[in-house]
Structures are given as C-alpha cells and as structure tokens.
C-alpha positions as CSV (number, residue, x, y, z in Angstrom):
1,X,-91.4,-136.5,-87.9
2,X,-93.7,-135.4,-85.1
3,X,-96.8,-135.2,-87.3
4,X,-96.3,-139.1,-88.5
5,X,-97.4,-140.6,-85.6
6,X,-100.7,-139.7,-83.9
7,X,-102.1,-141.7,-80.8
8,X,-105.8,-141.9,-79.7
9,X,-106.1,-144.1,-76.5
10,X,-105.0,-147.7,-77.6
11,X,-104.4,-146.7,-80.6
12,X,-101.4,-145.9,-82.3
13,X,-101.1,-144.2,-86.4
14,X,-98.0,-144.3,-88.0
15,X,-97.9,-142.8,-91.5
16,X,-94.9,-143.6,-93.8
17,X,-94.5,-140.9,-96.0
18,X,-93.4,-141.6,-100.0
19,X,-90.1,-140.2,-100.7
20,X,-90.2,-136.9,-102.6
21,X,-88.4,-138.7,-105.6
22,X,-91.4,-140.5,-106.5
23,X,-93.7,-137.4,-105.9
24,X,-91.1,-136.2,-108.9
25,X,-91.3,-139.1,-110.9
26,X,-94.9,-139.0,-111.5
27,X,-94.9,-135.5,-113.0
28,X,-93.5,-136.5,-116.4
29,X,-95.6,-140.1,-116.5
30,X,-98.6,-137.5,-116.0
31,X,-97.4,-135.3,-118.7
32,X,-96.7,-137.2,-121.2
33,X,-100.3,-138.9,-120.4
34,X,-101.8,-135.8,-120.8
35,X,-100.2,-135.0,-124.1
36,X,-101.3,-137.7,-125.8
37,X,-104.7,-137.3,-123.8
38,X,-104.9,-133.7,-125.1
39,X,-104.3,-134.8,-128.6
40,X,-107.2,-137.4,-128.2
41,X,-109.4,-134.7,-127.2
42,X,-108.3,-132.2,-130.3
43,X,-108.8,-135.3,-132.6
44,X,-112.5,-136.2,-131.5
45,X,-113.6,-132.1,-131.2
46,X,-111.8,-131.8,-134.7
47,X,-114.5,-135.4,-135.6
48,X,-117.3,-134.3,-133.7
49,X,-117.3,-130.4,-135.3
50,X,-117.3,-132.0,-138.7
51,X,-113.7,-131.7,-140.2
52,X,-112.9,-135.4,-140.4
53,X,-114.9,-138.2,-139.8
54,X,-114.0,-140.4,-136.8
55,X,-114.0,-143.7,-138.7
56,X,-110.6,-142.4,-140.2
57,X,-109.0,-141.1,-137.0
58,X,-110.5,-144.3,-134.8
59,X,-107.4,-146.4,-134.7
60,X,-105.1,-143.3,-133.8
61,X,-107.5,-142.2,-131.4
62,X,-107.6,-145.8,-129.5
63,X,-104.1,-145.9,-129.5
64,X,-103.3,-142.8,-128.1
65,X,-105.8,-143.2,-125.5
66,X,-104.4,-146.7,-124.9
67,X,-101.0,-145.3,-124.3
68,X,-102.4,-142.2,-122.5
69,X,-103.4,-144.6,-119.6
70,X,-100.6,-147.1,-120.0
71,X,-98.4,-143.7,-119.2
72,X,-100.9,-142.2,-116.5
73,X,-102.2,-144.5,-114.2
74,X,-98.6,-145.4,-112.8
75,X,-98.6,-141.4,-112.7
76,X,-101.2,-141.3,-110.8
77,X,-99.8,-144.0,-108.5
78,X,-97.0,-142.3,-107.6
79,X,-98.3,-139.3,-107.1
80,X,-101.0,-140.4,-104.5
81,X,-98.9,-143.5,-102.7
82,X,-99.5,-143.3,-98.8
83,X,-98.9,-146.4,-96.7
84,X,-99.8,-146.4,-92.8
85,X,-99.6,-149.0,-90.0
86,X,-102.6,-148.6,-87.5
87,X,-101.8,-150.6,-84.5
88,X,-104.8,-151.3,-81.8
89,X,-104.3,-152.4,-78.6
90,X,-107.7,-152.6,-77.9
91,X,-108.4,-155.2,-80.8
92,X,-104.8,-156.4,-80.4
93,X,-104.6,-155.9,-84.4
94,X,-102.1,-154.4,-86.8
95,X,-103.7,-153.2,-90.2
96,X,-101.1,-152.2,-93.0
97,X,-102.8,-150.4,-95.5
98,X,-101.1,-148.8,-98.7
99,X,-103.0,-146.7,-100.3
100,X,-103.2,-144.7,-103.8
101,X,-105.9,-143.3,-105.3
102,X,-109.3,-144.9,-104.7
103,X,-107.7,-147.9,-103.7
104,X,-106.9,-149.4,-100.3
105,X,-104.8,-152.2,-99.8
106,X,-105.0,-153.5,-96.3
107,X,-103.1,-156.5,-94.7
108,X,-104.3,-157.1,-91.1
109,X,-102.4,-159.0,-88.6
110,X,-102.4,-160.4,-84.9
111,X,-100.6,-157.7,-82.4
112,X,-99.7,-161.1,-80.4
113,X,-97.6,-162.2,-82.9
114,X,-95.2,-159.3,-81.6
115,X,-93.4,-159.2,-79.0
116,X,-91.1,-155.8,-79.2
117,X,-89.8,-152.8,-81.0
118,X,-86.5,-152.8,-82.4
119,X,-83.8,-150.4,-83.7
120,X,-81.6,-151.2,-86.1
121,X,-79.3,-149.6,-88.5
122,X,-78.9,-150.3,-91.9
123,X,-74.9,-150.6,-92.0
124,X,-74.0,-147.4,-94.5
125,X,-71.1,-145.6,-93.5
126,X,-72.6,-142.5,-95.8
127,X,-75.8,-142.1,-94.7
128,X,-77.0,-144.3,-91.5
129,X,-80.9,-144.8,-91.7
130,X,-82.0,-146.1,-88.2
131,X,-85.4,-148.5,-88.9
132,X,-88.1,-149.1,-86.1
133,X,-89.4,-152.4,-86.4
134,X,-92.4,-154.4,-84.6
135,X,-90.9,-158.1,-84.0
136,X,-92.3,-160.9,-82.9
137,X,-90.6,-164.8,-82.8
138,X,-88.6,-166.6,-85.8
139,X,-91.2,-166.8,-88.4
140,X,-92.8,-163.8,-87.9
141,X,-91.9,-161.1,-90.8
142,X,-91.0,-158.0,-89.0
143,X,-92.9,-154.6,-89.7
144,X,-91.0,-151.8,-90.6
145,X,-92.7,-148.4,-88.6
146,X,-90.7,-145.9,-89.6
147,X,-86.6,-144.6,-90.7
148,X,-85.4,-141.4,-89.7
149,X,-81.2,-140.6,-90.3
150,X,-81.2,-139.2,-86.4
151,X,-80.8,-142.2,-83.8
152,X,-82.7,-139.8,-81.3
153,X,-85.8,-139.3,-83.5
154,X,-85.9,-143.5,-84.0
155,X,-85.5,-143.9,-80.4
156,X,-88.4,-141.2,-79.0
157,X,-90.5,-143.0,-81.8
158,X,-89.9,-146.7,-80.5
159,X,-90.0,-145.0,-76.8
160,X,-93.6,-143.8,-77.3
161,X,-94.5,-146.8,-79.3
162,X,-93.4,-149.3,-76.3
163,X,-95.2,-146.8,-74.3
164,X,-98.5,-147.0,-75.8
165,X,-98.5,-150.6,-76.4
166,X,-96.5,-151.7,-73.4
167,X,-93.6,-153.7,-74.9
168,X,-89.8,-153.0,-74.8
169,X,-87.6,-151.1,-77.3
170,X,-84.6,-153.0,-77.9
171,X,-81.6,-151.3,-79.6
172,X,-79.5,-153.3,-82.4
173,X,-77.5,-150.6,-83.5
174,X,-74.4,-151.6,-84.7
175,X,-74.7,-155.3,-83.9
176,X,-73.9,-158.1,-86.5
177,X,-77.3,-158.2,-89.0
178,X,-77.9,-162.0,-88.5
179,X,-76.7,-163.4,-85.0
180,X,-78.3,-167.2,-84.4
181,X,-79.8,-166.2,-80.8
C-alpha cells in the first residue's frame, strides 16, 4: 500500500483503490452492452447498404440502443471508479473527489474541523480490517483514509499522516465502538 499515498510538501494524496470485485463486475454489464450495441450497428449497416429500410427496424434499433446504455454506462462506472482524499495543509483544506470516467465529484472541506487520526477496527473475528480515519469534534462526520487487514500497515499510514499534518494518531483498536466520552 506504499504507492497509495504520495506526499508533496504540505500536501498529502491518498488514493482509495476500488476493490477488484467491481473491476469484475463491470466486464459482463459491458458485454452485454456491447452485444446489443453490436447488433445496433449490424441493423443500421444492414439499413444503410440497402437490405431493409430503417423505418421498419427504427423501434428495435432505439430499443436496443436504449438498453445498450441502460446496461453500459454502470459498466463503465465500475470499471473507471477511483476516489482520492487530497489533504493540504497549506490551504488547511480536505477535497474528496470520486471520480469515474469524465466525471469528478469533489466535496471540499475545512482541515480545522479535524483534530486527529484514528485507528479502529471493524470488530470481525474472520477478517479484521483496521480503518484510518481523520476526526474532528461530535458533529463532525469522520473521513475514512484508508483499510488495510495488517495493523502495522494502518499504523505507518496514520504515523506519516500525523507527521505531515502535525496531529496525533490515536489507536481504538479493540475498544467498545460507541463510548459517550
């Protein structure tokens, strides 16, 4: 997980990767889109080259291209889904963006809102995932940096992290998951 954070002066890049599941889920969404997109395309060359007329084939061929995109474009969004967290300490700004495809979704927020890094653990006795999070007060809706499965990998993460932006790494693993402090 060395290659998911970057630093550059004040400035810390975390990149989230997607889970390889949905990497897999997009392949059939994209193949079944570009079946019925294919069959679109054999349809009008079959209109355009003279062996049917396209006033007869219109309705089938808006349909299938209809469902073609229905089927693809959440293909396509899986596929290309990348979320980063870009925290600057010289702006004292945190921008969330999520990204797929063209599109950029970005939610910016105040770095003075938070006031430390946790670790926590998510309680599975099959498969403890340890979460970094950037916390702030009550109120404030934490933001998840990263999860790894090692404890040592979430801890040299949140380490460098407080480093960088000079605030404390505090450890929550195995404590109860809503103590009233």
């Amino acid at each position: 997980m060395a290659g998911a954070m970057t630093v550059d002066g004040g400035m810390v890049r975390i990149d989230r990767p997607m889970p390889w599941v949905g990497r897999l889920l997009s392949l059939p969404l994209l193949a079944a889109s570009g079946y019925l997109l294919w069959n679109v395309a054999l349809g009008l060359r079959q209109d355009f080259s003279g062996f049917g007329r396209l006033a007869d084939d219109l309705v089938p061929v808006l349909v299938f291209t209809g469902l073609g995109l229905l089927v693809g474009i959440p293909g396509v969004i899986l596929l290309t889904f990348r979320t980063f967290v870009v925290l600057n300490e010289t702006l004292r700004q945190i921008v969330i963006t999520r990204q797929f495809g063209p599109l950029n979704l970005r939610k910016r927020r105040n770095l003075a809102d938070y006031h430390f890094i946790s670790i926590a653990d998510d309680y599975d006795a099959d498969l403890t995932t340890y979460e970094v999070n950037l916390c702030g007060n009550k109120g404030t809706e934490p933001i998840t940096l990263m999860s790894f499965t090692k404890r040592d990998e979430a801890d040299k993460l949140a380490s460098e992290i407080g480093r960088v932006l000079k605030l404390p790494a505090r450890d929550y693993v195995g404590t109860e998951p809503y103590s009233d402090d």
